[in-house]
FIKOLZA-1660 file (N, C-alpha, C; in steps of 0.1 Angstrom, whole numbers, plus 5000, padded with zeros to 4 digits):
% residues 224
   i   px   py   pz ch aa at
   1 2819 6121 8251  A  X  N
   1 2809 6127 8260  A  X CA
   1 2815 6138 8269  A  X  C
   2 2804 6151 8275  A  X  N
   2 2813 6157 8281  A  X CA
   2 2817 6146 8294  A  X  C
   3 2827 6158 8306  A  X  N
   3 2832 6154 8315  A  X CA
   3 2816 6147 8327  A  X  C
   4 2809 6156 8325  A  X  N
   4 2795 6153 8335  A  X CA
   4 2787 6157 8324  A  X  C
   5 2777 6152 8325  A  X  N
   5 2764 6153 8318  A  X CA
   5 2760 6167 8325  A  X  C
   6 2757 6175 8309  A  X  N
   6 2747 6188 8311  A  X CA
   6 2731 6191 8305  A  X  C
   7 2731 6198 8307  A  X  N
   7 2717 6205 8301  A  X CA
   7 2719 6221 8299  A  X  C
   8 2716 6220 8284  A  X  N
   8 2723 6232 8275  A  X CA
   8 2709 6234 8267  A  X  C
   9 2703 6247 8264  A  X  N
   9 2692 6251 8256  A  X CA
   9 2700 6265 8246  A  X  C
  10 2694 6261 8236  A  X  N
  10 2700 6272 8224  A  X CA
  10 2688 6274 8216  A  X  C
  11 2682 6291 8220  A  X  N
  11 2677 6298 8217  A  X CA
  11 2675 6307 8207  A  X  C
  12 2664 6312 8195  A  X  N
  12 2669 6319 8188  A  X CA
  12 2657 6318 8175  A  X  C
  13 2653 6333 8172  A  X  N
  13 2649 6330 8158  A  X CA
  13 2652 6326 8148  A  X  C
  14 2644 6321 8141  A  X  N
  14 2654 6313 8124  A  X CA
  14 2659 6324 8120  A  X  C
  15 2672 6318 8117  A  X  N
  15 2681 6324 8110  A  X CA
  15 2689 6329 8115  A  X  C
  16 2690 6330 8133  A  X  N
  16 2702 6334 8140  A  X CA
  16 2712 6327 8144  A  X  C
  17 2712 6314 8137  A  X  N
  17 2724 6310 8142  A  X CA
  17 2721 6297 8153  A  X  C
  18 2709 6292 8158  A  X  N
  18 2707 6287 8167  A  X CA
  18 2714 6274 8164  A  X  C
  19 2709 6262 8155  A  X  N
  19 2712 6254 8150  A  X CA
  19 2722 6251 8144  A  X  C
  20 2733 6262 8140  A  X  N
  20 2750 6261 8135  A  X CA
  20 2754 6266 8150  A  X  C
  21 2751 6271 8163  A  X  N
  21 2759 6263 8172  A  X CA
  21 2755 6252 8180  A  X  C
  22 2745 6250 8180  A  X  N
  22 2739 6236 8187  A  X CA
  22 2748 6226 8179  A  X  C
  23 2751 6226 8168  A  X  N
  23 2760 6214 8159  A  X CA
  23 2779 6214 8161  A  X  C
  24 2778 6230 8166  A  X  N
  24 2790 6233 8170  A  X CA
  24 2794 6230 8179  A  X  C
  25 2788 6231 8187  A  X  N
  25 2786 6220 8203  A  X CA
  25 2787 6205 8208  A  X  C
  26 2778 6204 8197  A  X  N
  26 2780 6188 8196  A  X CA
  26 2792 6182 8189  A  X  C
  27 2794 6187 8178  A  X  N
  27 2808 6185 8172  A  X CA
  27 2823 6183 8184  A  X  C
  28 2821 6198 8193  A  X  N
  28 2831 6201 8202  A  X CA
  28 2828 6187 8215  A  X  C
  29 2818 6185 8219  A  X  N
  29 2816 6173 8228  A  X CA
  29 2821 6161 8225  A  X  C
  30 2822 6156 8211  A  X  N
  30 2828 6144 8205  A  X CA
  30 2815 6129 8210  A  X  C
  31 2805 6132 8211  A  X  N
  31 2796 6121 8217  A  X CA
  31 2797 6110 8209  A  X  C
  32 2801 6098 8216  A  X  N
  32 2800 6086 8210  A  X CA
  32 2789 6077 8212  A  X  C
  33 2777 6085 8218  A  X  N
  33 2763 6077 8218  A  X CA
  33 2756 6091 8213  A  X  C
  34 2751 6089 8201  A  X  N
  34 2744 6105 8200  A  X CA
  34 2730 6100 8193  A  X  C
  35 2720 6110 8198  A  X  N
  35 2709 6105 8190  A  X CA
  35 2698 6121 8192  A  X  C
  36 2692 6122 8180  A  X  N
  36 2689 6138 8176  A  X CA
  36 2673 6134 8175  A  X  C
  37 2666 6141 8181  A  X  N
  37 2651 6145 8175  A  X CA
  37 2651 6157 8166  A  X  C
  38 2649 6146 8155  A  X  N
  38 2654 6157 8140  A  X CA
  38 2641 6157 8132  A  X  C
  39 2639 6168 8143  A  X  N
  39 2621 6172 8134  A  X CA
  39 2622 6182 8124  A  X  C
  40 2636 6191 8123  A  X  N
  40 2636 6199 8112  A  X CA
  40 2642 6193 8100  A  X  C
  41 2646 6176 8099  A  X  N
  41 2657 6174 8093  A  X CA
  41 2669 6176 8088  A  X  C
  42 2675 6185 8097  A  X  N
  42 2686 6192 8094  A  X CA
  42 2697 6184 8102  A  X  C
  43 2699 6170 8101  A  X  N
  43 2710 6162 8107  A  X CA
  43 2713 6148 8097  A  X  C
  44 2715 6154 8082  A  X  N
  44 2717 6146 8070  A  X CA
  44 2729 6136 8072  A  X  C
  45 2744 6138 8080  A  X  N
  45 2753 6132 8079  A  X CA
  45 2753 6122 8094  A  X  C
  46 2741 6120 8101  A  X  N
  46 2738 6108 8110  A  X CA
  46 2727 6105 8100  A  X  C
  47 2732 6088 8108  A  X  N
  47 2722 6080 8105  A  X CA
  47 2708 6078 8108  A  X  C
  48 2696 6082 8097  A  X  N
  48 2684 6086 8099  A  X CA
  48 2677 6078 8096  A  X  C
  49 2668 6076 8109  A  X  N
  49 2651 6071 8107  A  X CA
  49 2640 6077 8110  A  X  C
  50 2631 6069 8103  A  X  N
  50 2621 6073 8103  A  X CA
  50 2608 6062 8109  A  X  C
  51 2613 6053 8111  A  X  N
  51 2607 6042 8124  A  X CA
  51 2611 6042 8137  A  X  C
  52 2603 6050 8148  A  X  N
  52 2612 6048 8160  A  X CA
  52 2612 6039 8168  A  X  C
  53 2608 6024 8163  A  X  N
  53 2613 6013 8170  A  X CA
  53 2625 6010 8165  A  X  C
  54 2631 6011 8149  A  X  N
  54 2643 6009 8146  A  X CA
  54 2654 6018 8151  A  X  C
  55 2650 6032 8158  A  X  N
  55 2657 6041 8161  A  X CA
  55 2663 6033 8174  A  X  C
  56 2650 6030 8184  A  X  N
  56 2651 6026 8197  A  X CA
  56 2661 6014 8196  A  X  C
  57 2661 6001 8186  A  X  N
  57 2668 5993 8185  A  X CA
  57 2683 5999 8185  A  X  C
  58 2685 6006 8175  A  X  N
  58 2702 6012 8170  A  X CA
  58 2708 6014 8182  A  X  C
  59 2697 6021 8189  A  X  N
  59 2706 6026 8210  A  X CA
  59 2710 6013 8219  A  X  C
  60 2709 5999 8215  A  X  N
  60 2714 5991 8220  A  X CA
  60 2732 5984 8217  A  X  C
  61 2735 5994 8206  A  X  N
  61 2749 5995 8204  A  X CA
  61 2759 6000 8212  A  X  C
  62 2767 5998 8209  A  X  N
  62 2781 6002 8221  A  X CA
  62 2779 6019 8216  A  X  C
  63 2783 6021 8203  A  X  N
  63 2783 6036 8200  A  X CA
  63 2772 6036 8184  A  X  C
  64 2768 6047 8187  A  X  N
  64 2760 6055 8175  A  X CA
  64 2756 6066 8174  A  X  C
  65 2755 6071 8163  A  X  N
  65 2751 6084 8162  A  X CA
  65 2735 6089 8145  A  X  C
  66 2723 6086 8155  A  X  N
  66 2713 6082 8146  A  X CA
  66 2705 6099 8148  A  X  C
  67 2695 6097 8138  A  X  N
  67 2687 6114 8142  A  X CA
  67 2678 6103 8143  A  X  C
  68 2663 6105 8141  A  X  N
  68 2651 6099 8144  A  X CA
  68 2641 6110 8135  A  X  C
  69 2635 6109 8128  A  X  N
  69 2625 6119 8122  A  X CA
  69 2611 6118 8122  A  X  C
  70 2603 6125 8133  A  X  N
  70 2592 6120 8140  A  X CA
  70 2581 6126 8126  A  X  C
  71 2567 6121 8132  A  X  N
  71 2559 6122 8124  A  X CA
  71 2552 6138 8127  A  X  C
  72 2542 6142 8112  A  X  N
  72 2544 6157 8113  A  X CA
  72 2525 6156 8124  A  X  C
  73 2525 6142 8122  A  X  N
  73 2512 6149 8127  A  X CA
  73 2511 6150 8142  A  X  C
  74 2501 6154 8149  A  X  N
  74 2504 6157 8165  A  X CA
  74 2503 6151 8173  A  X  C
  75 2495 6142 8172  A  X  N
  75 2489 6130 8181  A  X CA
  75 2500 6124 8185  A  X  C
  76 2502 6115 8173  A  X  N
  76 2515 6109 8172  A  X CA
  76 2528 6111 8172  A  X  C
  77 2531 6125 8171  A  X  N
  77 2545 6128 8175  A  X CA
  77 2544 6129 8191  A  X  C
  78 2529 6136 8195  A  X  N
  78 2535 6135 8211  A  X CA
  78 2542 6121 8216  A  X  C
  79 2531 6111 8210  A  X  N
  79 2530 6100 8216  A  X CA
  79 2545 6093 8215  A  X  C
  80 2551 6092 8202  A  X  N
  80 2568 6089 8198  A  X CA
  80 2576 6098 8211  A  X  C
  81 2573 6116 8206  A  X  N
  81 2583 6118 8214  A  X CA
  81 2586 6110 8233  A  X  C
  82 2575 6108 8237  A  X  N
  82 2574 6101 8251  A  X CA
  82 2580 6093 8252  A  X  C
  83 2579 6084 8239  A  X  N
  83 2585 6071 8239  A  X CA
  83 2599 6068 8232  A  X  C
  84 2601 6080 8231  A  X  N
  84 2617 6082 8231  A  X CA
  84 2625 6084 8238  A  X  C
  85 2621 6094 8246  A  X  N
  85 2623 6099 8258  A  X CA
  85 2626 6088 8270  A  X  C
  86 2621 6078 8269  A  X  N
  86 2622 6070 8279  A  X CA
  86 2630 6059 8272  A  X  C
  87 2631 6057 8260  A  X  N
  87 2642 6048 8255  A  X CA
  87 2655 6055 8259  A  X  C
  88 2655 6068 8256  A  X  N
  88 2668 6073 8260  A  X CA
  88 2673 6073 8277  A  X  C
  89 2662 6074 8284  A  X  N
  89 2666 6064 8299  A  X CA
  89 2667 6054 8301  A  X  C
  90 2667 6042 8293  A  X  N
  90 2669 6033 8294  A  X CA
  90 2679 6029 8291  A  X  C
  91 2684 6040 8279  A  X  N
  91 2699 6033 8268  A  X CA
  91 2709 6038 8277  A  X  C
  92 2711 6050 8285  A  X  N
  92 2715 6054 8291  A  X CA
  92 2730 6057 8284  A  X  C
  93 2740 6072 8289  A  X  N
  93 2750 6076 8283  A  X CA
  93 2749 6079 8269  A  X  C
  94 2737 6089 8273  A  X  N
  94 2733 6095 8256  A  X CA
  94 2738 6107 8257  A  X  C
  95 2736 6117 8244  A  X  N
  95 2742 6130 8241  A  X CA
  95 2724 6127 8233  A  X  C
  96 2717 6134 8243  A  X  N
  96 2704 6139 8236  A  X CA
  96 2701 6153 8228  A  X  C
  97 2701 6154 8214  A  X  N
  97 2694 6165 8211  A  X CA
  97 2676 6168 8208  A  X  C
  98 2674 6178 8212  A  X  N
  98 2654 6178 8208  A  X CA
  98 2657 6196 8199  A  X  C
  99 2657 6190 8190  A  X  N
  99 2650 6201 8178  A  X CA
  99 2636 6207 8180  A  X  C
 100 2635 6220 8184  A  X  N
 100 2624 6226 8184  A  X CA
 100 2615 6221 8196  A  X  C
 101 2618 6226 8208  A  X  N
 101 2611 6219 8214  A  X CA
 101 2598 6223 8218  A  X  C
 102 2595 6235 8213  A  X  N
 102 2577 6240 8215  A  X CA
 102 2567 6230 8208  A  X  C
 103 2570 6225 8201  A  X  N
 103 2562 6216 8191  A  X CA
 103 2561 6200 8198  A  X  C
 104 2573 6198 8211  A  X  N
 104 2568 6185 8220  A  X CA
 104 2562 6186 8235  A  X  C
 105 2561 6200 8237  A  X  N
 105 2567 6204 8252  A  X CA
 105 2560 6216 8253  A  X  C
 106 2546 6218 8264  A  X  N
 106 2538 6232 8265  A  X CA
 106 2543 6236 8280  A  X  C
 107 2542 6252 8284  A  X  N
 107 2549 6260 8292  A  X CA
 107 2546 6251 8310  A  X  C
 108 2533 6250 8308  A  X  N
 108 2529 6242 8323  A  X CA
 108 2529 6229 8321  A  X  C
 109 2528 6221 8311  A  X  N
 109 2530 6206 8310  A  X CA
 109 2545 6204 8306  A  X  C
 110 2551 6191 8304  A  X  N
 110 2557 6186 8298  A  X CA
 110 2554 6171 8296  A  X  C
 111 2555 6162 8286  A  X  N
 111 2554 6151 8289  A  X CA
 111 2559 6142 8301  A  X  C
 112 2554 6132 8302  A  X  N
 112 2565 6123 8313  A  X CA
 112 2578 6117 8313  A  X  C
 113 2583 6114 8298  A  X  N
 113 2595 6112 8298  A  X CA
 113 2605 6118 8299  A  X  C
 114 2596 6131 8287  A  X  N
 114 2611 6145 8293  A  X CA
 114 2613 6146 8308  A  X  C
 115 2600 6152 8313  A  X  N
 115 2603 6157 8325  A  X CA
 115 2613 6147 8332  A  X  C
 116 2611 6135 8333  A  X  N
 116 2621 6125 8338  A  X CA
 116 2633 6126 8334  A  X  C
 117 2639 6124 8324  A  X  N
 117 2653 6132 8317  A  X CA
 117 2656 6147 8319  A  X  C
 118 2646 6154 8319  A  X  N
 118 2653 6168 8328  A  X CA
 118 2659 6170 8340  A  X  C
 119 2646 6164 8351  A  X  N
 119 2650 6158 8361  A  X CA
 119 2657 6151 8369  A  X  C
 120 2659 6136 8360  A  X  N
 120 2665 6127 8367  A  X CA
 120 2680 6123 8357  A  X  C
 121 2680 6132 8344  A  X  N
 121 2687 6124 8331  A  X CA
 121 2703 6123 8339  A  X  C
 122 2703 6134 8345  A  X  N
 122 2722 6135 8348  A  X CA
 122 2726 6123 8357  A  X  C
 123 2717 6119 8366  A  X  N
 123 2723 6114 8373  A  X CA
 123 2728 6102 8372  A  X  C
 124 2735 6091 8376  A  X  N
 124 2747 6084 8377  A  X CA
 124 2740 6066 8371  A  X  C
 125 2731 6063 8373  A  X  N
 125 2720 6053 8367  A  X CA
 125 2718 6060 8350  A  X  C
 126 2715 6071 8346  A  X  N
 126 2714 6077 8334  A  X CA
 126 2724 6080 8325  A  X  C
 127 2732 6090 8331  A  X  N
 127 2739 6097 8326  A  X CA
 127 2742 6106 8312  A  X  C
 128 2724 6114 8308  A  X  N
 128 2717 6120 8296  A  X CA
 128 2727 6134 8296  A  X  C
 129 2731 6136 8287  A  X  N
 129 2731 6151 8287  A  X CA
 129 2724 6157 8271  A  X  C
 130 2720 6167 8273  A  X  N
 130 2708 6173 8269  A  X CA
 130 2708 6185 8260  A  X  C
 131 2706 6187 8247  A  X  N
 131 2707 6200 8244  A  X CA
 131 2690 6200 8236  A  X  C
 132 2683 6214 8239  A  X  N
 132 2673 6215 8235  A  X CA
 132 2671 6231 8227  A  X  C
 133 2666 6231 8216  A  X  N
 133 2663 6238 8212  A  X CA
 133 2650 6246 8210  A  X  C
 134 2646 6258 8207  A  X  N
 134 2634 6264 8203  A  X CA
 134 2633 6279 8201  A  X  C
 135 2625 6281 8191  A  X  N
 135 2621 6294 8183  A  X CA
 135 2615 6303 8194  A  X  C
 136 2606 6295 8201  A  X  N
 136 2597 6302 8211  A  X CA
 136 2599 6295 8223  A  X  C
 137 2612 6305 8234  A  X  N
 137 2613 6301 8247  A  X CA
 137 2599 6305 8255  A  X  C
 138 2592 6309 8251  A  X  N
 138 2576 6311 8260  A  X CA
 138 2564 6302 8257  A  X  C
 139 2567 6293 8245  A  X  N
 139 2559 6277 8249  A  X CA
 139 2563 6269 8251  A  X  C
 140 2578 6267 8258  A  X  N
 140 2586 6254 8260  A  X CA
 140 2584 6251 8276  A  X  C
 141 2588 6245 8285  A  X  N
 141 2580 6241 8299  A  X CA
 141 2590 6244 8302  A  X  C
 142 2591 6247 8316  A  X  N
 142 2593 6258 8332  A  X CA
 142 2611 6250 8335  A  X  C
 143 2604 6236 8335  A  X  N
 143 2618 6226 8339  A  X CA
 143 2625 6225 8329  A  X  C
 144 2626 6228 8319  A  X  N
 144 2638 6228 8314  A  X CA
 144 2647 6240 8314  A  X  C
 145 2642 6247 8311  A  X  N
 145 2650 6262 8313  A  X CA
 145 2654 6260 8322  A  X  C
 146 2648 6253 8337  A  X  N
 146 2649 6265 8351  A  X CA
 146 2664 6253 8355  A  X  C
 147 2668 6241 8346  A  X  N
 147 2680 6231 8350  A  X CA
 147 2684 6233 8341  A  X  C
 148 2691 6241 8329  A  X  N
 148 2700 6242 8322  A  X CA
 148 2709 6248 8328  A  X  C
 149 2720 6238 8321  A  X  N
 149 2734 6243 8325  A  X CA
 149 2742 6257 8320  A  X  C
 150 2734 6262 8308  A  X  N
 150 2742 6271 8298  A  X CA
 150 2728 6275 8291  A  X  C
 151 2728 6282 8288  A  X  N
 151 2716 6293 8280  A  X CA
 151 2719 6299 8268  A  X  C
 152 2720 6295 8260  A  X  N
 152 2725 6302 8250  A  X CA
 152 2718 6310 8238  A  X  C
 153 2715 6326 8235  A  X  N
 153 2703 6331 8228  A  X CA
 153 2706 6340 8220  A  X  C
 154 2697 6336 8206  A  X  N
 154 2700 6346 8198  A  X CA
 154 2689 6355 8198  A  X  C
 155 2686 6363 8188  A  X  N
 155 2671 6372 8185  A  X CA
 155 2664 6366 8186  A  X  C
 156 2656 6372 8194  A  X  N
 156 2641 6365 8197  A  X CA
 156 2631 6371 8190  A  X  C
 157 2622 6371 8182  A  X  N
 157 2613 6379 8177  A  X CA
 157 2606 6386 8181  A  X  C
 158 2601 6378 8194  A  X  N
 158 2586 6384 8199  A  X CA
 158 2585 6386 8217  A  X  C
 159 2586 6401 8218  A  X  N
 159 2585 6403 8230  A  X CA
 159 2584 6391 8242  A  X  C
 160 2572 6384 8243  A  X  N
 160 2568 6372 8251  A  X CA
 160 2581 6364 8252  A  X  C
 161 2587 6359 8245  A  X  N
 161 2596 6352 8241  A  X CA
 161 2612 6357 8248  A  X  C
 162 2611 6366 8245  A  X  N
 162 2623 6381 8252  A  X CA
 162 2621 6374 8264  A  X  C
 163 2608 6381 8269  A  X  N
 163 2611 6384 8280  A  X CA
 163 2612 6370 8291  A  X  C
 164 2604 6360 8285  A  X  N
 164 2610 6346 8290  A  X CA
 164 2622 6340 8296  A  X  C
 165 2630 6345 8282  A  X  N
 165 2645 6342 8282  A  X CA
 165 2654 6350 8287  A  X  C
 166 2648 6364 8293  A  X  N
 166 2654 6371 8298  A  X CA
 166 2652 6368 8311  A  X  C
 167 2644 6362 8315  A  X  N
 167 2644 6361 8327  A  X CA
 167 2654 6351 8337  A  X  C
 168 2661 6343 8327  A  X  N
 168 2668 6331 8327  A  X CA
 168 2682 6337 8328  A  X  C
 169 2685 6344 8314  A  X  N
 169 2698 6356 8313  A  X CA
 169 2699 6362 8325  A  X  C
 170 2690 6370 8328  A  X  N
 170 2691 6379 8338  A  X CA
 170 2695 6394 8332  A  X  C
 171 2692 6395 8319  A  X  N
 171 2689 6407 8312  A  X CA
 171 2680 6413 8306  A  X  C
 172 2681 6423 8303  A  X  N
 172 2666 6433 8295  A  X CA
 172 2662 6426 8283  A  X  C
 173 2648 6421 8281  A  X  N
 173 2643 6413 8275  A  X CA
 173 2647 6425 8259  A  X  C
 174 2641 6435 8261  A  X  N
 174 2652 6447 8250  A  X CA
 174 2667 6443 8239  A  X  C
 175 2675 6432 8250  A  X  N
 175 2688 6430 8245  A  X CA
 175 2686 6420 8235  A  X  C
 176 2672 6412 8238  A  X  N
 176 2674 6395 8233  A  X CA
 176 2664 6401 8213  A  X  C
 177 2657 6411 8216  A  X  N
 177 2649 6420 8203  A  X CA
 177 2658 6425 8194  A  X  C
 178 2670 6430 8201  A  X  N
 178 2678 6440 8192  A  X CA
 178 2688 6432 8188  A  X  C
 179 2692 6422 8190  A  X  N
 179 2708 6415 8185  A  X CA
 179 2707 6411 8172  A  X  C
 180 2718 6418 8163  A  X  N
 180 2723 6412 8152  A  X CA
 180 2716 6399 8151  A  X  C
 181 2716 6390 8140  A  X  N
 181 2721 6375 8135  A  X CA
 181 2733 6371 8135  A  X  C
 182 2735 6363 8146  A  X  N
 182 2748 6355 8144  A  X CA
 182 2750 6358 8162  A  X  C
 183 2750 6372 8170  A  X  N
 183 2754 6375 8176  A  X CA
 183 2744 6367 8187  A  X  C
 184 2750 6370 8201  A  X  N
 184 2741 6360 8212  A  X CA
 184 2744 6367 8223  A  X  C
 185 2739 6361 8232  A  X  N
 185 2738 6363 8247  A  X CA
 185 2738 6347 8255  A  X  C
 186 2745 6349 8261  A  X  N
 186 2747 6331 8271  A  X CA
 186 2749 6336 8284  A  X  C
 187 2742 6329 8296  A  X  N
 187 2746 6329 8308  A  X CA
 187 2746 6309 8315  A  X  C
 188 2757 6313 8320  A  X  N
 188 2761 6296 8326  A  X CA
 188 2753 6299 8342  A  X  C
 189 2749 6288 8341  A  X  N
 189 2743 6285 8356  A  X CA
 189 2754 6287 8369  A  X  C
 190 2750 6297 8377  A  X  N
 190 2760 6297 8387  A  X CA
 190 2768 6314 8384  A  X  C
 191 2767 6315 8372  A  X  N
 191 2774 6326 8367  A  X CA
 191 2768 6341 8371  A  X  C
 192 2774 6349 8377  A  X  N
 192 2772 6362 8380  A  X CA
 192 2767 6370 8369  A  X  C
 193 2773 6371 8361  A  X  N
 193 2765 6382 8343  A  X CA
 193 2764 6368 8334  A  X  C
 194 2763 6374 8321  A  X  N
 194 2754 6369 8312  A  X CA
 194 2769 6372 8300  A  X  C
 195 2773 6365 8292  A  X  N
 195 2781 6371 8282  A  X CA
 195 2777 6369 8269  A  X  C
 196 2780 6384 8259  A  X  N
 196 2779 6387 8244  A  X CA
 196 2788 6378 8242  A  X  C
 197 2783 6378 8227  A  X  N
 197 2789 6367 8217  A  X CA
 197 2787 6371 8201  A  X  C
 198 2799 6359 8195  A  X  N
 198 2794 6364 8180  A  X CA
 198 2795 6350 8170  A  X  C
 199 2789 6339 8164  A  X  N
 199 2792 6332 8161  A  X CA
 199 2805 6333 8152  A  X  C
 200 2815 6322 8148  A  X  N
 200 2820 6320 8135  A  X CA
 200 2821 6313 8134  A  X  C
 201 2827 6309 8118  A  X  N
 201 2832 6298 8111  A  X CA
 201 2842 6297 8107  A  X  C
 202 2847 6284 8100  A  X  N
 202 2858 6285 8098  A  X CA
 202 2866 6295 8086  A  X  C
 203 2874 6304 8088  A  X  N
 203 2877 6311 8081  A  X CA
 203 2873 6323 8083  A  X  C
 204 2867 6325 8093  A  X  N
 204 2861 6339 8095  A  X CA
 204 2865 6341 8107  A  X  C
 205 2865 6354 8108  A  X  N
 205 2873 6362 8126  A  X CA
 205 2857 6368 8127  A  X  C
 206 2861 6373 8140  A  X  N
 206 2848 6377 8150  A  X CA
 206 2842 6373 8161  A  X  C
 207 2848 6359 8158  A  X  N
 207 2840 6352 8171  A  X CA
 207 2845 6358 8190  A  X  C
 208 2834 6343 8193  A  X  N
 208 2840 6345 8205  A  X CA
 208 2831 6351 8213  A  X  C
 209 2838 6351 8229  A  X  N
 209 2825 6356 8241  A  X CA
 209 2833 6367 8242  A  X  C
 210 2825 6378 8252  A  X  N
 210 2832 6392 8253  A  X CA
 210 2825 6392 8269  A  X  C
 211 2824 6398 8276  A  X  N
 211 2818 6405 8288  A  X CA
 211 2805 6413 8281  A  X  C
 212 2793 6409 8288  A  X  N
 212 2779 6415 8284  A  X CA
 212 2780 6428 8286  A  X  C
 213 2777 6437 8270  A  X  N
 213 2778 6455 8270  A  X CA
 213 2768 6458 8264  A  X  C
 214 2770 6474 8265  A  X  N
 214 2756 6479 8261  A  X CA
 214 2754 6474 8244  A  X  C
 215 2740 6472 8247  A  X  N
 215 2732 6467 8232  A  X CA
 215 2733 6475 8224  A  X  C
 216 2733 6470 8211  A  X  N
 216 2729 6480 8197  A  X CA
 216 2715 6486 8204  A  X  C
 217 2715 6497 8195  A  X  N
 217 2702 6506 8194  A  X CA
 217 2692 6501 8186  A  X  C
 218 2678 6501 8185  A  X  N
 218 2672 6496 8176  A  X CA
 218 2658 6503 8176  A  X  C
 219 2651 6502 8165  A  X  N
 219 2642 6514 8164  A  X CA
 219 2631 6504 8171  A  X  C
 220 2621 6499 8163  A  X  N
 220 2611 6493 8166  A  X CA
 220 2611 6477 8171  A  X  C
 221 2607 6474 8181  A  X  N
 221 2609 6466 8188  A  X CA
 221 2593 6456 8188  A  X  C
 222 2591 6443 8182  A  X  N
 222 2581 6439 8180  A  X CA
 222 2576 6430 8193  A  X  C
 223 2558 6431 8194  A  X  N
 223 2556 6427 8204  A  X CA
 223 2549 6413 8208  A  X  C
 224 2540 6411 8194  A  X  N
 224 2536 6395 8193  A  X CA
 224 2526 6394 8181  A  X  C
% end
């Protein structure tokens, strides 16, 4: 687990990268209580269910590392994800991931359990730390963004969305439209600028953070 429990959002249209470093992240944290809302099913090498009472049971172990695979329909995923949400305050000393989170979580609402784990997850009774993801930072709710510890964003497709996340960065919603795939923008809470980035892998150079500079150029800039 990290040193203190954070709250970290990783931003980004498909295909930029969002989800190879959310896993890159979690890899580097080492969590020994880990548990994933794996709505995209993209978390094959944990242990996966698809009953979330058997999920909720597995969190009564000393360590695990389970995904949970909610149902596609809507009613009932709200209703799971809630009730997940509050199993994970209960199990306490989790490394929470939420996959896509526009699809649990609207810009003025949030459910009750999140909000309570956004709110309350860090502290010393809990101790959640949090990474959330989404395609569209402009239908995800107010409190999570506005308590993340770290922001981290790739291309955003759609103006709305830009400019959301830019508001968080503290840069031209223009920068978050024009970025490569792979490449990013992150600002840490507390932090003065905002810093470029470039994913890699193993075997490949490029990576790494740089000091935030002027953007690529880009022609046409889409708006929604």
């Amino acid at each position: 687990m990290p040193a203190k429990p954070l709250i970290l959002a990783a931003l980004g249209a498909r295909g930029t990268g969002k989800s190879a470093w959310a896993k890159k992240t979690i890899d580097k944290a080492k969590p020994s209580r880990l548990a994933v809302w794996d709505l995209m099913q993209e978390y094959d090498h944990l242990q996966i269910f698809d009953q979330l009472g058997d999920a909720i049971r597995a969190m009564k172990a000393r360590t695990f590392r389970i995904a949970f695979r909610p149902s596609r329909d809507d009613a009932v995923r709200d209703r799971q994800f809630d009730i997940w949400c509050r199993a994970l305050l209960a199990a306490g000393r989790v490394y929470c991931v939420v996959e896509e989170l526009a699809f649990v979580t609207k810009p003025m609402k949030a459910p009750a359990g999140w909000r309570e784990m956004i709110l309350l997850g860090r502290h010393k009774q809990h101790e959640l730390s949090i990474l959330g993801t989404s395609q569209r930072p402009a239908s995800i709710d107010k409190d999570f963004l506005s308590n993340c510890d770290l922001v981290h964003c790739g291309r955003l497709a759609y103006k709305p969305d830009a400019v959301k996340a830019s508001e968080v960065l503290g840069v031209p919603f223009e920068d978050l439209l024009r970025l490569p795939d792979l490449d990013y923008i992150e600002r840490a809470a507390g932090a003065h600028d905002a810093t470029r980035g470039r994913l890699s892998f193993a075997g490949q150079g490029g990576g790494g953070k740089r000091p935030l500079g002027k953007p690529p150029k880009a022609a046409n800039l889409p708006e929604e």
